[in-house]
N, C-alpha and C positions, 0 to 999 in steps of 0.2 A: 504494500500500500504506500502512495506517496505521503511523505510524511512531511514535505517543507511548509508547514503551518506560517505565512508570514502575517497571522490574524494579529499579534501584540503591537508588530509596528502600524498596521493598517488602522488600527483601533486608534493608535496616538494621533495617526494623520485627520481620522474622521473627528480629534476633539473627547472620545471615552476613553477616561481610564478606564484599569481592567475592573478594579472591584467596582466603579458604576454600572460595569457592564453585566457584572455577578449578579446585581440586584435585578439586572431587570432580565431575570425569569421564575419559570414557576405560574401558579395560579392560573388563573381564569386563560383558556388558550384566545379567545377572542380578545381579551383585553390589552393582551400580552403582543396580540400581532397586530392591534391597533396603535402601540408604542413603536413597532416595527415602523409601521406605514409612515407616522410620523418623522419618525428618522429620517428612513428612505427618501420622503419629501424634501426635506429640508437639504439632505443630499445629492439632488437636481435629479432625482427617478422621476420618470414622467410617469401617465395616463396607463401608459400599457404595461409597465411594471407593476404597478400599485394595483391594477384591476389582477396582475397574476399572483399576487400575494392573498389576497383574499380569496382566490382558491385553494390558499395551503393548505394542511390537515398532519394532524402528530399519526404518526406511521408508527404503530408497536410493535413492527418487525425491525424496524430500523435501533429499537431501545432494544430489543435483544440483543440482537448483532455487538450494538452496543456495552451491552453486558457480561457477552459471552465470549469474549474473544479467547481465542482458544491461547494456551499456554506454551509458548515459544521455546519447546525444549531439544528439539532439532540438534546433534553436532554439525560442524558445515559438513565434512564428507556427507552425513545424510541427506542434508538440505540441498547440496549443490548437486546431489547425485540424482536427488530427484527432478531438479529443476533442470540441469542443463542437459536435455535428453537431445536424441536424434534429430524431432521435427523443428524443435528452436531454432539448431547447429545448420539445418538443412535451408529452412528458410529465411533464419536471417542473412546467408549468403546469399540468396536470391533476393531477396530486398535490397540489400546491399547493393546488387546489381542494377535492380526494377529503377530506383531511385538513384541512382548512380550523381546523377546532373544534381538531385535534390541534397544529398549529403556533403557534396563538396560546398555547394552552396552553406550548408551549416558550418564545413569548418573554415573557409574563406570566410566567412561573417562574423562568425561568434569563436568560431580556436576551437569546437569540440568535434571530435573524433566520426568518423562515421557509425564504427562497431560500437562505441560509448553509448551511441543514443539507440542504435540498434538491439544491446542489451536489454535498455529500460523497458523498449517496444514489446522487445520478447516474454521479459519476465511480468509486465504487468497485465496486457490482455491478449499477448500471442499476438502479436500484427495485427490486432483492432478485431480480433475473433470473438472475444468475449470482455466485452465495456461493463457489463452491470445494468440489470434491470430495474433500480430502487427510482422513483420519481425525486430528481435529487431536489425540484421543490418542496417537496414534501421531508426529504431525508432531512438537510439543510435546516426546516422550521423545527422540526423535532428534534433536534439535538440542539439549537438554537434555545428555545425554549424551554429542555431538562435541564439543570441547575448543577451539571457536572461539569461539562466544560465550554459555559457561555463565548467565554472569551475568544473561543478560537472559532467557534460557527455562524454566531452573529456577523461578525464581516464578511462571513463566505457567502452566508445570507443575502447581506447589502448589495457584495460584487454578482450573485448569481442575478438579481433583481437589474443591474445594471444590464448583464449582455442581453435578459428577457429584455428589457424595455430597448435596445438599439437593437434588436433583432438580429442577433448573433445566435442564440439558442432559443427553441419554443417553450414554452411556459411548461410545457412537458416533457421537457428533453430527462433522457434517464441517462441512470449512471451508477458508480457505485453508492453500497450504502451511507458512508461518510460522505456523500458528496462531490467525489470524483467524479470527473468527466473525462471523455472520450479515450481516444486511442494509447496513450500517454497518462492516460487517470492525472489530470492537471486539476488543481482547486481552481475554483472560482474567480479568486480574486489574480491569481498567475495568470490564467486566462485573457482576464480583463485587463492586466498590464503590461501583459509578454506574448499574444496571441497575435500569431504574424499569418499573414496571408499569403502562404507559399505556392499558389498554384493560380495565383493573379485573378480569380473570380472575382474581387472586389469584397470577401466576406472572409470570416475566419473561421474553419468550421472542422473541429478537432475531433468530432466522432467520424465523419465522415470524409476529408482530403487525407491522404496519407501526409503530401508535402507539409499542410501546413502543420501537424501532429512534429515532424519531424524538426522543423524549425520552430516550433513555439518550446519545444522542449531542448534544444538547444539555447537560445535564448535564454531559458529560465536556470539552465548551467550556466553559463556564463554569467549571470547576475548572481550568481550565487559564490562567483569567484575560480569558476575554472580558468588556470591559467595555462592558453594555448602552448604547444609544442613542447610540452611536459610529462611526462609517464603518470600514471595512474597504479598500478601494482604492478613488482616484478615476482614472479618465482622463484627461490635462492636456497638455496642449502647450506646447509647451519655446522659447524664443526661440533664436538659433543662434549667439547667445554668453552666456555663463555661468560663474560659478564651478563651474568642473565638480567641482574638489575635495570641492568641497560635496552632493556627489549618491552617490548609497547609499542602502541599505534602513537601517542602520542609524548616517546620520548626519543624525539627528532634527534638524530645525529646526523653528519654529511654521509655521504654513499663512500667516501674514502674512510671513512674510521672503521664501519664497517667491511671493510674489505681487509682493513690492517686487522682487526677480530679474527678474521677467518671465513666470512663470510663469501659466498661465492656466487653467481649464477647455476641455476637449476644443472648444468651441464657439468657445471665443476670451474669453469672456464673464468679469468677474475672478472669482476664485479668492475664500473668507470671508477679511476679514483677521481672522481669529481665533487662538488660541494654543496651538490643537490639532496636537499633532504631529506629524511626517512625515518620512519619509524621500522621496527621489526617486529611482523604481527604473526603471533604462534596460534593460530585460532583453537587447535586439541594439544597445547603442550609443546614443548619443545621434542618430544619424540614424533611427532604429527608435522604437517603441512607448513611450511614456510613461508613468508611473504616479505616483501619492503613496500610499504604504504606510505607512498606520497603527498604531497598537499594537495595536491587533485583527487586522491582518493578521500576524504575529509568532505569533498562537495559530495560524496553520497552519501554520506550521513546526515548533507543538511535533508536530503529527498527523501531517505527513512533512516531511522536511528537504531536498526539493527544490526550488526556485526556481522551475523552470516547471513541476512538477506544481501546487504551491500557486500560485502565480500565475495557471493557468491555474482552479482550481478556484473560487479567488476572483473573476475575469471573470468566470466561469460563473455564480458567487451575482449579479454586477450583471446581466449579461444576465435571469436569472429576476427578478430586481426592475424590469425595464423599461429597462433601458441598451441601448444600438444596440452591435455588436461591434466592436470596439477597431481605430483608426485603424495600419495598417503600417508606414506612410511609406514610406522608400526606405533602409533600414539598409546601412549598408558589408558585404562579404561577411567571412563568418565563414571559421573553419576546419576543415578534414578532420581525423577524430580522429586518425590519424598526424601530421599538422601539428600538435595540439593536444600530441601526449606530443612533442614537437619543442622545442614553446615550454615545456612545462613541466619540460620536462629544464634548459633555457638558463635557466630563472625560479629553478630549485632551486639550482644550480651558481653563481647568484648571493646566494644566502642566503634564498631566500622558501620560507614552508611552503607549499607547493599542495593537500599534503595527500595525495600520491602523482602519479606520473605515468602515471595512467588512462586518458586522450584527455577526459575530464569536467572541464565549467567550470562544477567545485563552486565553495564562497564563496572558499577559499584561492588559487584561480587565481583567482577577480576580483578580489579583493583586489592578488594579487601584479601582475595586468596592471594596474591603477591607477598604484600604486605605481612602475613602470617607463614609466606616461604620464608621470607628475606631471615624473620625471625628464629625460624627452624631449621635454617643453614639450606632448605632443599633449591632447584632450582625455581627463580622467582619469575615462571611462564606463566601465571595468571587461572592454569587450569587445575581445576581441582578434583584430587585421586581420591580413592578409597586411603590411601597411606596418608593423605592431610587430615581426611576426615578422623582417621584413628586417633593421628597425632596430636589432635585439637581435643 
């Protein structure tokens, strides 16, 4: 799911803080979207926005969804093994092709890659196969309206009510449950700031032009800080001792220090010494999969904030640029997400934020499992064994 919420700054631009924004939901839904209306107005929404507001309606499939999201406990080998299969591998090289003219376009304009944005295509709706059936005016109010996280749907709200009223999307237009839209699962309000017309109709229409899917999600990279003609992850192989201290996504050293470590390319072969810089990202442990994470790989954690969804998304862009799929090794075994709320219960109770105890080995549980290697002498790769969990 796209995750670059830019509702906090959109909210400063409209004039609401976040907690005015807290308050206004809950209660009476009519009353509640009569305060909308008000807004919207005052925020130049004409006639034909406001007349599609008042067909909204709270969606109690959309508060499930909401509810239930399911529990993110995937290792990457399994996630990425499921994700990056044959028809992806197959078709995003025939995209690649289809649009040929269209992607160079992307990287002659905005610096991003053509397999970068061919990834996202792939991993989010399969090249526009499956968008999401939810009325995202309706997803939009109803999450807009429940009093969990106003802040971030209320402006998706506002920008969705903007492209309805310049007739950019129909008052109908569906999408996912959160509110995504089209081929690229763009939010509303990137839509309405970063939504380019690639295919010269005169409109911008991201469920339906492939081009312009492909350049508004470009664009929305590049505002987000991708810096053109820069690596995004490499594959590398790790020697089997090392400052492990030193390894993290974000405990940037140049690609030369690394390499003076021992660090190598996937092949064996050295690594640039150059001053470009990196993190080393062990996503199962330092026995597991290797990476050097870029400052270009950072802009997909602004798009989602998962480790092995982005990670996996980012392989995905090497493999369409011609990389062979990423070496396994023989990682220590992880643990069951009851083991996982086990250790994060023990990790809390000794002072570390994990971030909740979920059975999920978000950033705050790798952190906190480092943190309690460094202390235990073991290596400080951020994954956590059956032999921390003893040891704790």
């Amino acid at each position: 799911m796209h995750a670059s919420f830019s509702a906090l700054g959109l909210a400063l631009v409209l004039g609401f803080s976040t907690s005015a924004m807290a308050q206004q939901c809950g209660g009476d839904f009519g009353t509640w979207r009569d305060g909308v209306r008000a807004q919207a107005a005052a925020d130049g929404i004409g006639e034909r926005g406001l007349s599609a507001l008042n067909q909204a309606q709270v969606d109690q499939k959309v508060l499930q969804r909401d509810r239930a999201q399911g529990v993110f406990n995937q290792t990457f080998a399994e996630f990425s093994g499921r994700m990056i299969n044959d028809y992806r591998l197959k078709n995003g090289a025939a995209n690649l092709r289809k649009y040929a003219d269209t992607f160079a376009r992307a990287q002659n304009e905005f610096g991003v890659p053509g397999p970068v944005i061919a990834s996202f295509w792939a991993l989010e709706t399969d090249f526009g196969a499956v968008q999401g059936d939810f009325s995202t005016l309706n997803a939009l109010a109803t999450l807009a309206h429940d009093c969990r996280r106003p802040e971030i749907f209320r402006p998706q709200l506002i920008s969705l009510l903007h492209l309805i009223d310049q007739g950019w999307v129909p008052a109908g237009v569906t999408g996912a449950w959160a509110g995504e839209i089209g081929q690229m699962q763009m939010l509303p309000s990137d839509y309405y700031t970063k939504g380019v017309d690639g295919d010269g109709d005169g409109k911008v229409d991201l469920k339906g032009s492939a081009p312009d899917a492909i350049l508004t999600a470009a664009k929305n990279l590049q505002s987000l800080g991708w810096k053109p003609g820069q690596p995004w992850l490499e594959e590398v192989r790790i020697p089997d001792h090392m400052a492990w201290e030193k390894t993290g996504r974000v405990n940037k050293l140049p690609r030369s220090e690394w390499a003076a470590m021992g660090v190598t390319r996937r092949d064996g072969s050295p690594l640039e010494t150059d001053a470009v810089q990196a993190g080393l990202v062990l996503p199962m442990g330092y026995k597991g999969p290797a990476f050097l994470a870029f400052d270009n790989y950072d802009i997909y954690l602004e798009w989602n904030q998962s480790l092995v969804y982005t990670l996996t998304a980012a392989h995905l862009a090497a493999r369409l640029a011609g990389e062979p799929r990423f070496n396994v090794r023989n990682p220590d075994q992880g643990l069951a997400p009851e083991v996982m709320k086990q250790l994060q219960q023990k990790l809390a109770d000794r002072g570390h934020d994990v971030g909740g105890v979920d059975g999920i080995l978000g950033a705050g549980t790798r952190e906190a499992v480092r943190q309690e290697q460094l202390r235990l002498g073991l290596p400080a790769d951020g994954w956590p064994t059956p032999t921390l969990f003893s040891n704790l």
